[in-house]
VOTOR-725375 format. One record per residue (C-alpha): residue number from 0; x, y, z. Coordinates in Angstrom, 1 decimal, m for minus. Layout:
N
{atom NUM, {X, Y, Z}}
...
***
This chain:
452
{atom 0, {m32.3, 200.7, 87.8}}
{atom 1, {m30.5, 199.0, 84.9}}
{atom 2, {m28.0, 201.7, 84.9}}
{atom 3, {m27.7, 202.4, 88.8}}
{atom 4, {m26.7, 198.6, 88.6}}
{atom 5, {m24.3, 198.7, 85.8}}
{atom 6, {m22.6, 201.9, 87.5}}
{atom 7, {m21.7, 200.8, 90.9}}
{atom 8, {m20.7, 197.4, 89.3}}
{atom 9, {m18.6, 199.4, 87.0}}
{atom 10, {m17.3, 201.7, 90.5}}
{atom 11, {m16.2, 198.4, 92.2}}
{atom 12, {m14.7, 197.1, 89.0}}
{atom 13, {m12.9, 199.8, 88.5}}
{atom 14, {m11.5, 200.2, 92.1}}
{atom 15, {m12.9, 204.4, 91.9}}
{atom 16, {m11.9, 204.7, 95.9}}
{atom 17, {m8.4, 203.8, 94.5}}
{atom 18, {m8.2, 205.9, 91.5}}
{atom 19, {m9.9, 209.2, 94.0}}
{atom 20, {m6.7, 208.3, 96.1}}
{atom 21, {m4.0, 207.9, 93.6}}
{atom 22, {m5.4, 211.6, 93.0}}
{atom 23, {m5.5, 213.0, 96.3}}
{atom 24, {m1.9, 211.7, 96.7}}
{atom 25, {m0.7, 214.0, 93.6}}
{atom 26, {m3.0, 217.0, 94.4}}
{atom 27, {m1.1, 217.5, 97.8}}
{atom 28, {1.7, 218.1, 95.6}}
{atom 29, {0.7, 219.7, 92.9}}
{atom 30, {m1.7, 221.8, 94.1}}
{atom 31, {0.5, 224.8, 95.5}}
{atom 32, {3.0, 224.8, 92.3}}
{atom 33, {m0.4, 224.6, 90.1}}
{atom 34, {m2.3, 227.4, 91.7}}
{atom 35, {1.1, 229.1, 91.8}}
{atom 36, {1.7, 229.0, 88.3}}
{atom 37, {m1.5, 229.6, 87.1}}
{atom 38, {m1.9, 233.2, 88.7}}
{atom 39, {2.0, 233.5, 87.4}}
{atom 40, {0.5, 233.0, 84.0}}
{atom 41, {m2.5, 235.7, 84.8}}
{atom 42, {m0.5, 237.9, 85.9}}
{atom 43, {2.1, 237.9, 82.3}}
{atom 44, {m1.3, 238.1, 80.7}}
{atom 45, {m2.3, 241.0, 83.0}}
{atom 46, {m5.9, 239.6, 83.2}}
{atom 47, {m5.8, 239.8, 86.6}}
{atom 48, {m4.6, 242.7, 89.1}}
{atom 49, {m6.4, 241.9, 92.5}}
{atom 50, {m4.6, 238.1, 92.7}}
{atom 51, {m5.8, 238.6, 96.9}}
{atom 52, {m9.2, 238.5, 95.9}}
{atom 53, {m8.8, 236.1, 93.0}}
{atom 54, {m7.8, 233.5, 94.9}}
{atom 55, {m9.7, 233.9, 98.0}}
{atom 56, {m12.8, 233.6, 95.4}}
{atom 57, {m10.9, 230.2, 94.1}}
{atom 58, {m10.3, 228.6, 97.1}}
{atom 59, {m14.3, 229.4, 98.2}}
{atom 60, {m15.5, 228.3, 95.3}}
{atom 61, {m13.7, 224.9, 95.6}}
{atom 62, {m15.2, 224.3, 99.1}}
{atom 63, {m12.2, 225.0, 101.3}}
{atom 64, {m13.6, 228.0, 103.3}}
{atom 65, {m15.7, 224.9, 104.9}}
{atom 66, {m12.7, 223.2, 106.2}}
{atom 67, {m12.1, 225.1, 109.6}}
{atom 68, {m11.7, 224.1, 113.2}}
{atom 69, {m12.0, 225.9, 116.1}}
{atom 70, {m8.6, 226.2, 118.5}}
{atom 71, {m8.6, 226.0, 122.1}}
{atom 72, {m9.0, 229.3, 124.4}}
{atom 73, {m4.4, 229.0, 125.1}}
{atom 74, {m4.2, 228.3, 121.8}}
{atom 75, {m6.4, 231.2, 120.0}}
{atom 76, {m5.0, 234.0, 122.9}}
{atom 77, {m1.3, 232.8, 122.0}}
{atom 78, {m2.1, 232.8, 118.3}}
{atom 79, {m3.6, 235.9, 118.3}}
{atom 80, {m0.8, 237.8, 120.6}}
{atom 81, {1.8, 236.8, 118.1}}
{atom 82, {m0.3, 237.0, 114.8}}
{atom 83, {0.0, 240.5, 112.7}}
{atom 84, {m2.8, 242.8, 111.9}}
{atom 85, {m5.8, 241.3, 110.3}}
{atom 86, {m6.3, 241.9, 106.8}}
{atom 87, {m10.2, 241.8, 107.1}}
{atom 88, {m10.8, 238.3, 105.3}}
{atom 89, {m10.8, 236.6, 109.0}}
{atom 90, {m13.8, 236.0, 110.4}}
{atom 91, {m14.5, 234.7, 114.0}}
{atom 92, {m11.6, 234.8, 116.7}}
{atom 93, {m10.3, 231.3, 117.2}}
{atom 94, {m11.4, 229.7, 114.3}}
{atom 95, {m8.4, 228.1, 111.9}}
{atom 96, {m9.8, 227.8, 107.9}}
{atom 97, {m7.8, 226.3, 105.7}}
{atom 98, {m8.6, 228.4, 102.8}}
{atom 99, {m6.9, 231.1, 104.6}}
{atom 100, {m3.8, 229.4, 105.3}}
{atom 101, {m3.3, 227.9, 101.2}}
{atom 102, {m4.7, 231.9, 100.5}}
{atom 103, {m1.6, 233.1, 102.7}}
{atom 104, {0.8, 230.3, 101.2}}
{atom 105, {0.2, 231.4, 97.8}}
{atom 106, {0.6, 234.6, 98.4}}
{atom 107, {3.7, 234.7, 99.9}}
{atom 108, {5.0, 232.8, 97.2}}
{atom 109, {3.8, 234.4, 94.4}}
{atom 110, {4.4, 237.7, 95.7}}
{atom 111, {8.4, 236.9, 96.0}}
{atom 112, {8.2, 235.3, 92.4}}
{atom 113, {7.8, 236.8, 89.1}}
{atom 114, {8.3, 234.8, 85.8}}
{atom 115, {11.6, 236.5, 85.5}}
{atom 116, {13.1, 236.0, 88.9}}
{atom 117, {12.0, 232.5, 88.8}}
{atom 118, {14.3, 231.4, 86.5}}
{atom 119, {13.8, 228.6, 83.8}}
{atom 120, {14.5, 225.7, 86.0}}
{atom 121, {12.1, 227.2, 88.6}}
{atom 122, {9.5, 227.5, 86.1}}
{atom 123, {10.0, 223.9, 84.8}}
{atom 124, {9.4, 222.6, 88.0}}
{atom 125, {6.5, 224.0, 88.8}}
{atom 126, {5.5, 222.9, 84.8}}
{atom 127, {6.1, 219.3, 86.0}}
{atom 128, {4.4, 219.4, 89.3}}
{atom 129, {1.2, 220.8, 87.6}}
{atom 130, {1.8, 218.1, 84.6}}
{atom 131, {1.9, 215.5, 86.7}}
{atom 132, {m1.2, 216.1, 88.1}}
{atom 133, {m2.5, 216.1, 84.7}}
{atom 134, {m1.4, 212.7, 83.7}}
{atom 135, {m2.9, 211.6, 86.7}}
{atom 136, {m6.0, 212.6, 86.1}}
{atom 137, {m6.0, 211.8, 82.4}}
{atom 138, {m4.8, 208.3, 83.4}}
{atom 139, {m8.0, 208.1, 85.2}}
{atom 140, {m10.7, 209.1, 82.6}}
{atom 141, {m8.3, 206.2, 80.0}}
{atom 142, {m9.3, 203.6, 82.6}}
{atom 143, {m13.4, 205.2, 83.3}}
{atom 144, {m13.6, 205.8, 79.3}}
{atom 145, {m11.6, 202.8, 78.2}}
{atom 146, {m8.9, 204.9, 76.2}}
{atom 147, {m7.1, 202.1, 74.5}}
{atom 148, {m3.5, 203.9, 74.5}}
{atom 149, {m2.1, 206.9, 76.1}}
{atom 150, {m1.4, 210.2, 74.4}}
{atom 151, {1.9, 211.2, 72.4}}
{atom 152, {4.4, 213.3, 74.6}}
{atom 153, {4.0, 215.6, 72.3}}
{atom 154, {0.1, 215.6, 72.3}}
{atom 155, {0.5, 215.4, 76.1}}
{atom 156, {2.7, 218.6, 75.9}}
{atom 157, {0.0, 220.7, 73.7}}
{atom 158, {m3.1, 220.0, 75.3}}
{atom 159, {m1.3, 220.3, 79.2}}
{atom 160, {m0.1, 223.7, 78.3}}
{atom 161, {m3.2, 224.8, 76.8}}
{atom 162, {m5.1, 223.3, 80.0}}
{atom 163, {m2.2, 225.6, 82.1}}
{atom 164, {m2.6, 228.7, 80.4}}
{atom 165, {m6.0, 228.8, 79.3}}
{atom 166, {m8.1, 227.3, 82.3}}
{atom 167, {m6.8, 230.2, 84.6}}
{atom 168, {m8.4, 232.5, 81.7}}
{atom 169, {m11.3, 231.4, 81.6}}
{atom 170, {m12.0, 230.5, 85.2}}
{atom 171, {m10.9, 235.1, 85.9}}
{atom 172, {m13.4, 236.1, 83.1}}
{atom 173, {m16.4, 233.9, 84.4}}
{atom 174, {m15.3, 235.2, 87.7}}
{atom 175, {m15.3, 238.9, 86.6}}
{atom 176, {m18.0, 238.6, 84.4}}
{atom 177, {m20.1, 237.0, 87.5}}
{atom 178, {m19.0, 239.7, 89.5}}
{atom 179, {m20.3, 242.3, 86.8}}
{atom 180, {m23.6, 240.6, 86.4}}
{atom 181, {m24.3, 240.2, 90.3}}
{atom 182, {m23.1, 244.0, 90.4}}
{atom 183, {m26.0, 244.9, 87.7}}
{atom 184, {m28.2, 242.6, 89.8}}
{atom 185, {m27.5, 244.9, 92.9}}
{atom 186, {m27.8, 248.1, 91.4}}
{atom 187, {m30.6, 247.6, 88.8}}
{atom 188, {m34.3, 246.9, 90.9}}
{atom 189, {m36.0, 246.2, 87.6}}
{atom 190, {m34.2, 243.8, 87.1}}
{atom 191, {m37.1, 241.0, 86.8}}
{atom 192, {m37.1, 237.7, 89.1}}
{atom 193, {m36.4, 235.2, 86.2}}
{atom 194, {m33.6, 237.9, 85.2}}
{atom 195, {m32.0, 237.6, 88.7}}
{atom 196, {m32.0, 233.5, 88.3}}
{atom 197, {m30.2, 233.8, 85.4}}
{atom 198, {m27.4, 235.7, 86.9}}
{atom 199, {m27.3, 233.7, 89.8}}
{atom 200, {m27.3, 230.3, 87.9}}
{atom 201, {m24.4, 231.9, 85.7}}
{atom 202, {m21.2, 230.9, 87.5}}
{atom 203, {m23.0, 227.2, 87.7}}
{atom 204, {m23.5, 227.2, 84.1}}
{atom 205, {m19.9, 228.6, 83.3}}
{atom 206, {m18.3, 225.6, 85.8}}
{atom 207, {m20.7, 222.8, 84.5}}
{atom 208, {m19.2, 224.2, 80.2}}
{atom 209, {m15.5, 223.8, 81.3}}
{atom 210, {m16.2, 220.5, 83.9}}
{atom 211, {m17.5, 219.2, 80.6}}
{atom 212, {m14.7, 220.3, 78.4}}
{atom 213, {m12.3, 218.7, 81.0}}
{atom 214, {m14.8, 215.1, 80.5}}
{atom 215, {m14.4, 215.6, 76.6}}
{atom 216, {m11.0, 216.8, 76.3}}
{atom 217, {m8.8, 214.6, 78.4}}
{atom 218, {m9.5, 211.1, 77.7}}
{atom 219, {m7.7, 209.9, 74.8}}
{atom 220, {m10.4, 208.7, 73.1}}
{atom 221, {m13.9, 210.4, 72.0}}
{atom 222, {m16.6, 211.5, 74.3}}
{atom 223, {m19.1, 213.1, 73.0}}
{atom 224, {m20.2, 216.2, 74.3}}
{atom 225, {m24.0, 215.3, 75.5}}
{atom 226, {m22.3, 212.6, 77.6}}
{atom 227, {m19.7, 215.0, 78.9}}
{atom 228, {m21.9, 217.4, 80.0}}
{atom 229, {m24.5, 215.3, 81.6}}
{atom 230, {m21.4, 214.4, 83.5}}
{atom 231, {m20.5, 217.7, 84.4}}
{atom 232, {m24.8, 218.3, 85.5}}
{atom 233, {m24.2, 215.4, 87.6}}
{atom 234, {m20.8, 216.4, 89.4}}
{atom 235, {m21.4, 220.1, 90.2}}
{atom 236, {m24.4, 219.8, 91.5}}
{atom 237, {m22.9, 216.5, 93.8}}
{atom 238, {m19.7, 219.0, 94.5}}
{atom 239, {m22.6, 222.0, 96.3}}
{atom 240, {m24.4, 219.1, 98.2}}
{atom 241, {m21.0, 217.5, 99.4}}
{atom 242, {m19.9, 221.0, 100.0}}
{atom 243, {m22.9, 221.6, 102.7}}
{atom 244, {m22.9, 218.0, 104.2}}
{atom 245, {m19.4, 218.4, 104.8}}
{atom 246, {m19.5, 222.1, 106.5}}
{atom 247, {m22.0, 220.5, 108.6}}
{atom 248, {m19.8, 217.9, 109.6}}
{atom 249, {m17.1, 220.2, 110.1}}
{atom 250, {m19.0, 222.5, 112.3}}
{atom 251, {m21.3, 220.2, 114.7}}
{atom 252, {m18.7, 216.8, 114.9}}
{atom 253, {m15.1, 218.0, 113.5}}
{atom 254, {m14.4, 221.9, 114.2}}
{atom 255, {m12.8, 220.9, 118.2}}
{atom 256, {m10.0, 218.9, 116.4}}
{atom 257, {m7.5, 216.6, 119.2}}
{atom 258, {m4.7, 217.8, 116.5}}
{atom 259, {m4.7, 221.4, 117.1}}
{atom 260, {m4.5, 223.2, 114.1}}
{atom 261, {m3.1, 220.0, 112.3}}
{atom 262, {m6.6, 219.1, 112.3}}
{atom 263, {m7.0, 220.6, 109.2}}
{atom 264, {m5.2, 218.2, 107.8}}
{atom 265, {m7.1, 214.9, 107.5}}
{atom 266, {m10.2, 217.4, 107.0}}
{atom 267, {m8.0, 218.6, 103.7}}
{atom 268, {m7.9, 215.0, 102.7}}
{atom 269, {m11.2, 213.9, 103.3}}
{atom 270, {m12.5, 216.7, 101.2}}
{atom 271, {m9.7, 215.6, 98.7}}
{atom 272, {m10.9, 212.5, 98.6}}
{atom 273, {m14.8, 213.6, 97.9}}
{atom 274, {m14.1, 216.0, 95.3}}
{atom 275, {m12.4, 213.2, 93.3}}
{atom 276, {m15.0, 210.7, 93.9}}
{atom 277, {m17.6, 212.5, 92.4}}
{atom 278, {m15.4, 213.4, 89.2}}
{atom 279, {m15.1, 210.1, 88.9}}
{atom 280, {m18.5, 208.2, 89.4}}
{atom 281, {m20.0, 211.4, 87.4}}
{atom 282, {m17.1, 210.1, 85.2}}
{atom 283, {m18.5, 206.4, 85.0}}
{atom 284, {m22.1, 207.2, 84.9}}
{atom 285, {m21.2, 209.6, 81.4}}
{atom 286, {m19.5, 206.2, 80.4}}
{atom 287, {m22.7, 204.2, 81.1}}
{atom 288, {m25.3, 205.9, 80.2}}
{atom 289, {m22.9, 206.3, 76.5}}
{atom 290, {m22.7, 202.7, 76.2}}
{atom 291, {m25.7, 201.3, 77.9}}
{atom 292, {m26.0, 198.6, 75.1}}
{atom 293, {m22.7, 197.4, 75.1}}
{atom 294, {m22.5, 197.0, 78.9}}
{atom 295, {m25.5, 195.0, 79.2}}
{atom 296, {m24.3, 192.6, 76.2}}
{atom 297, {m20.8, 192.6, 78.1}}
{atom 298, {m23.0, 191.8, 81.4}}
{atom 299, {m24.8, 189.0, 79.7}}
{atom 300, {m21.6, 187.8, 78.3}}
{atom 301, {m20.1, 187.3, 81.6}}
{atom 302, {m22.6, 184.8, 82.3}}
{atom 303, {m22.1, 182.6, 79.1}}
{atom 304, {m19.6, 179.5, 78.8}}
{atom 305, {m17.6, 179.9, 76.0}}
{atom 306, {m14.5, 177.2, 75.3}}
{atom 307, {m11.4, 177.8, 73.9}}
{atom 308, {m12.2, 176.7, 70.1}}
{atom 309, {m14.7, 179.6, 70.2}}
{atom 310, {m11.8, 182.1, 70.6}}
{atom 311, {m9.4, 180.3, 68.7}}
{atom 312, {m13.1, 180.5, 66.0}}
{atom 313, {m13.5, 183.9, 66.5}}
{atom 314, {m9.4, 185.1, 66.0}}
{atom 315, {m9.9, 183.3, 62.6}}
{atom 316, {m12.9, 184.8, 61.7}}
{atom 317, {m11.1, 188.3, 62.3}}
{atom 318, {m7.6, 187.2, 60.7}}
{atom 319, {m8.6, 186.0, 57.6}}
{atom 320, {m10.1, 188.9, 56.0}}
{atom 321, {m6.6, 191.0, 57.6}}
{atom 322, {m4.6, 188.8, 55.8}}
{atom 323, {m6.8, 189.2, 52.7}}
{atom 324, {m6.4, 192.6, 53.1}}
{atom 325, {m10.3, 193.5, 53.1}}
{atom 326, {m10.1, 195.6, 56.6}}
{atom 327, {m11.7, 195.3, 59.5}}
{atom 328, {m14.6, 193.2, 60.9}}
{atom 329, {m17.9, 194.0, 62.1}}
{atom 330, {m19.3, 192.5, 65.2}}
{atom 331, {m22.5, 191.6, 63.0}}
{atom 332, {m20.5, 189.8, 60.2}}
{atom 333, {m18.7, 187.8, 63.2}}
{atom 334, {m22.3, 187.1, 64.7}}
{atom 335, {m23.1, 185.2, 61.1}}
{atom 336, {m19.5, 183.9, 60.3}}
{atom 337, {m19.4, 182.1, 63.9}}
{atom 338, {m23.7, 181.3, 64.1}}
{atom 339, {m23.9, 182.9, 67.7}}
{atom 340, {m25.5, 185.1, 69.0}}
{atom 341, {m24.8, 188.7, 69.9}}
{atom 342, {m24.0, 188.3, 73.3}}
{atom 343, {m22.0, 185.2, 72.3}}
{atom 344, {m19.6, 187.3, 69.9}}
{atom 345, {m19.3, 190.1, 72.0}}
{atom 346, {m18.1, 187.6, 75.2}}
{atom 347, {m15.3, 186.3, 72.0}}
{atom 348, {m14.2, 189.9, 71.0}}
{atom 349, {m13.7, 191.4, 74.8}}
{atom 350, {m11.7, 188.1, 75.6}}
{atom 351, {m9.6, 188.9, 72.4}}
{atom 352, {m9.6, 192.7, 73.6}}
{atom 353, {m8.1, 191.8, 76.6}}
{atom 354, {m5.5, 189.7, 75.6}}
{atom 355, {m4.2, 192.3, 72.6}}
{atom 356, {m5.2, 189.7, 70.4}}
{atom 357, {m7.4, 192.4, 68.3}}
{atom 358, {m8.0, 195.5, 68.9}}
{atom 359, {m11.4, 198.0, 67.9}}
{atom 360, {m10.6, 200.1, 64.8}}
{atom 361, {m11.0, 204.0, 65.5}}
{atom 362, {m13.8, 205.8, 63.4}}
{atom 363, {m15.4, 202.3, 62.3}}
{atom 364, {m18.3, 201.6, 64.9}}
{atom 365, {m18.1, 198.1, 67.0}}
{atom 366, {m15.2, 197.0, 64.3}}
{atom 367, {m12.1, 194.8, 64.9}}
{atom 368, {m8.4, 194.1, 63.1}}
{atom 369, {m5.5, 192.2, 64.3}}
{atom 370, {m3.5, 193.7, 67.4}}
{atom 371, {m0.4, 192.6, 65.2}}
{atom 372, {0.8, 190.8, 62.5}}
{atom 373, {m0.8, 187.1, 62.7}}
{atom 374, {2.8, 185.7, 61.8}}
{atom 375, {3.2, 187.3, 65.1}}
{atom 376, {0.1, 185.5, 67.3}}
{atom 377, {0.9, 182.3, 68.6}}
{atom 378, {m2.3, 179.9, 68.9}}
{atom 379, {m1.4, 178.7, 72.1}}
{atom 380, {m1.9, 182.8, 72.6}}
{atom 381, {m5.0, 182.8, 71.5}}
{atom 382, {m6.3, 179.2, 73.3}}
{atom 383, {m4.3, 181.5, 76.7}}
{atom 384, {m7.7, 184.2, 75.5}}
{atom 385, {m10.2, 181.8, 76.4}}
{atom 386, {m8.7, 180.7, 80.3}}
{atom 387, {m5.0, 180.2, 81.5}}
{atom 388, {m6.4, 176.8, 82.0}}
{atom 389, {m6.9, 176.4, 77.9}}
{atom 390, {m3.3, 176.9, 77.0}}
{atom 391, {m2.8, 173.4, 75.9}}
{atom 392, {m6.5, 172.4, 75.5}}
{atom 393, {m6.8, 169.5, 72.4}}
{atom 394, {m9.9, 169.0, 70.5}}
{atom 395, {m10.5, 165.7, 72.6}}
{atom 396, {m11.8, 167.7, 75.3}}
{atom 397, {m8.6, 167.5, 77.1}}
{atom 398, {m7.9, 170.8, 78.7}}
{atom 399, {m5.0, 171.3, 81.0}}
{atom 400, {m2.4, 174.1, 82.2}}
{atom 401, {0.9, 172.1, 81.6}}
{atom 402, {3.0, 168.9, 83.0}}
{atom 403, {1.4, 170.5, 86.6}}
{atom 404, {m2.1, 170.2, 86.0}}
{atom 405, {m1.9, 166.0, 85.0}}
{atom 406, {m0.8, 166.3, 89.3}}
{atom 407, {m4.2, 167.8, 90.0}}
{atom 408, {m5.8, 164.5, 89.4}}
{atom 409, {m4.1, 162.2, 92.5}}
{atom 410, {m6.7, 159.7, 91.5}}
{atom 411, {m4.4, 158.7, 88.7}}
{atom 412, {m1.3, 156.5, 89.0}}
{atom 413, {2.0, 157.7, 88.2}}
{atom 414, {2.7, 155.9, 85.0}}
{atom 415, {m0.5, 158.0, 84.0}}
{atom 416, {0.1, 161.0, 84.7}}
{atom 417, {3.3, 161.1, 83.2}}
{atom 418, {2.1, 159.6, 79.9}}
{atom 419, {m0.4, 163.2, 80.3}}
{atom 420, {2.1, 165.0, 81.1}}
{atom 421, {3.9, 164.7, 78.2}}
{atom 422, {0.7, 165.0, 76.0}}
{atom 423, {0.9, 168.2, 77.9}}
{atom 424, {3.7, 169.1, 76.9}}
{atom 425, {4.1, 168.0, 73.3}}
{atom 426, {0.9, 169.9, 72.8}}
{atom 427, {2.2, 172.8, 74.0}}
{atom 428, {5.2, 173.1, 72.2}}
{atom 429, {3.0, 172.3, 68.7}}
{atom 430, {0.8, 175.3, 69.8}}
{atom 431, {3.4, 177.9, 70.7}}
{atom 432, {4.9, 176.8, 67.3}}
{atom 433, {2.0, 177.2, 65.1}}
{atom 434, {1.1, 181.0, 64.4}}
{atom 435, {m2.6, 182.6, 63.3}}
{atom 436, {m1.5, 183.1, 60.1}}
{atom 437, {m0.7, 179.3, 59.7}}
{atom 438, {m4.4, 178.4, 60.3}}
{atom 439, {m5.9, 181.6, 58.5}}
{atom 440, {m4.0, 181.3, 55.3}}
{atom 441, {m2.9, 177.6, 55.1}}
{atom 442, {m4.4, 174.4, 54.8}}
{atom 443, {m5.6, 173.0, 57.9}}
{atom 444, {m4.9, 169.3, 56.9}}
{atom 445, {m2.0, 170.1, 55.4}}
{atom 446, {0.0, 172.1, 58.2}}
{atom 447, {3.0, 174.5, 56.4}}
{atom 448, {6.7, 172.9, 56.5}}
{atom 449, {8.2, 173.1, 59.8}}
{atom 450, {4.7, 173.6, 62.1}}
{atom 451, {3.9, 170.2, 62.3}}
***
């Protein structure tokens, strides 16, 4: 229960509906050039030869078969009158499927196109139109797996290409070796009955290894593997479930569309729009169930009151042994420097997070060093970690946001609030003055020349 909580606190934190969106918006333009380009790639390779049946299998496998709707009687006679002869992969008269239509689209273009007739602007484009879908996505696992930078361009370039040109490879063997196995399955009758669930539950097993690749792989920071695939056990089979649901919605409420054949439009979104969803909440609940500890500290955390001389406490703790030169900080040692608790010094180091005040050292577990130079972090910065409200906050107890916030008290008169105000905003100018490595290094009663 702990974790269904933390996840769908962690889906409405995260704004998931928004980040599936973002998605579908790129994968309606991306997702032509992509396919294109990857049978493009096959095709050099010459691992495939029947690209027809390849991507009819594709397009099945990714649910868009289900996405049909039926045309009126006019409609279906006209459409059939003008259509040419039927290749055999239709299946009842007067039913539109929009896996037939992207199968036909693709087709068409990548019969005109070769490698070579494309041309090297050609081919770039559709490179960019694939890559961009790509960022998008690994955008997305940052944010789900808190990535604290992006990738290189040139660590972007490697690991896109490799994702362009070795995907489609691997996606054609499982589907041939499938094919081979289910063939043996067909032929063979002694072939025993745990045999036969083995080569049935192959293709799963094959999507559920590369859906967990994708989890470990893309985010620029590290997954481990267990956590990646019990994402990919969750998604796949949420992706066959959401596959039947929706070809049941398609057939009994959606399949007599008002658009026509446009219909299959918004049904093409909506399905969009699902697919992405579960990538991403199988996403977050890898993420949760990784760091189940830190969330609940993080969720405990929340609920604390913690002032502005507790950051300001806590930056210290963390800058003097950076200036000292003596590395990074645990989150323990800052539990015994600062005499808090755990939840306590974990509320101080996410605040710190968040402003880029410090930042978790890679390789060193639940460690923390200086965002920057402390020359370069102003305390007023720091005091800004704790609330907006803190900027100019004085030991007195006297916390404000500026000359403004003296006006929030109209119970004053006048004369006081602008004697506060410029308390205010002497204060402030003292703080923005004085940097971290001022109070870390120096002498607190004896402020260095110029800072006081």
């Amino acid at each position: 229960m702990n974790i269904a909580r933390l996840l769908w606190r962690r889906i409405l934190d995260q704004d998931v509906s928004g980040m599936s969106a973002a998605l579908c918006y790129r994968t309606l333009f991306a997702l032509i050039p992509t396919l294109v380009l990857a049978f493009l790639v096959l095709q050099s390779l010459g691992v495939t030869r029947d690209v027809r049946q390849d991507v009819h299998r594709l397009l099945e496998s990714a649910g868009f078969a289900e996405i049909a709707i039926t045309q009126p009687a006019s409609e279906a006679a006209t459409a059939e009158a003008n259509a040419p002869p039927a290749t055999g992969s239709s299946d009842e008269q007067g039913v539109e499927r929009l896996s037939e239509k992207l199968e036909e689209l693709i087709l068409n273009i990548q019969q005109k196109l070769t490698v070579g007739a494309l041309g090297p602007i050609s081919v770039l484009l559709l490179i960019w139109a694939a890559v961009g879908l790509l960022t998008a996505v690994e955008t997305s696992l940052n944010r789900v797996f808190e990535a604290t930078s992006s990738r290189s361009h040139l660590r972007r370039l490697v690991l896109y290409w490799s994702v362009i040109t070795l995907v489609p490879i691997a996606v054609a063997a499982a589907f041939t070796l499938a094919g081979k196995l289910v063939g043996m399955l067909e032929s063979n009758a002694a072939v025993s009955g745990l045999g036969k669930v083995i080569i049935y539950l192959f293709p799963i097993a094959i999507s559920m290894l590369l859906l967990a690749l994708v989890y470990m792989l893309m985010p620029n920071t590290r997954v481990p593997f267990r956590y990646a695939l019990l994402a990919a056990v969750l998604a796949v089979p949420l992706w066959a479930g959401a596959e039947k649901l929706f070809a049941i919605y398609v057939q009994r409420v959606a399949h007599n569309s008002l658009y026509g054949t446009l219909g299959l439009i918004p049904l093409f979104l909506v399905w969009l729009n699902v697919c992405w969803l579960i990538f991403l909440c199988a996403a977050q609940h890898a993420y949760v169930a990784a760091n189940l500890a830190l969330l609940e500290r993080r969720a405990a955390a929340s609920r604390l009151v913690l002032g502005a001389w507790d950051v300001l406490a806590a930056a210290i703790a963390i800058a003097k042994p950076f200036q000292a030169g003596a590395g990074p900080v645990a989150r323990e040692s800052l539990t015994t420097s600062l005499n808090v608790s755990e939840v306590e010094a974990q509320a101080l180091i996410d605040r710190l997070c968040t402003s880029n005040i410090i930042c978790p050292v890679q390789g060193a577990e639940e460690s923390y060093v200086l965002a920057r130079p402390a020359e370069r972090i102003a305390v007023r910065d720091v005091l800004v970690a704790a609330s907006p409200a803190a900027a100019t906050a004085v030991p007195s107890g006297v916390a404000a946001g500026g000359p403004a916030a003296a006006a929030e008290h109209p119970r004053w008169s006048p004369a006081i609030v602008a004697a506060i105000a410029v308390v205010e905003t002497r204060a402030d100018e003292v703080l923005a003055r004085l940097t971290l490595a001022d109070v870390a290094g120096g002498n607190p009663e004896q402020p260095p020349p110029g800072k006081a």
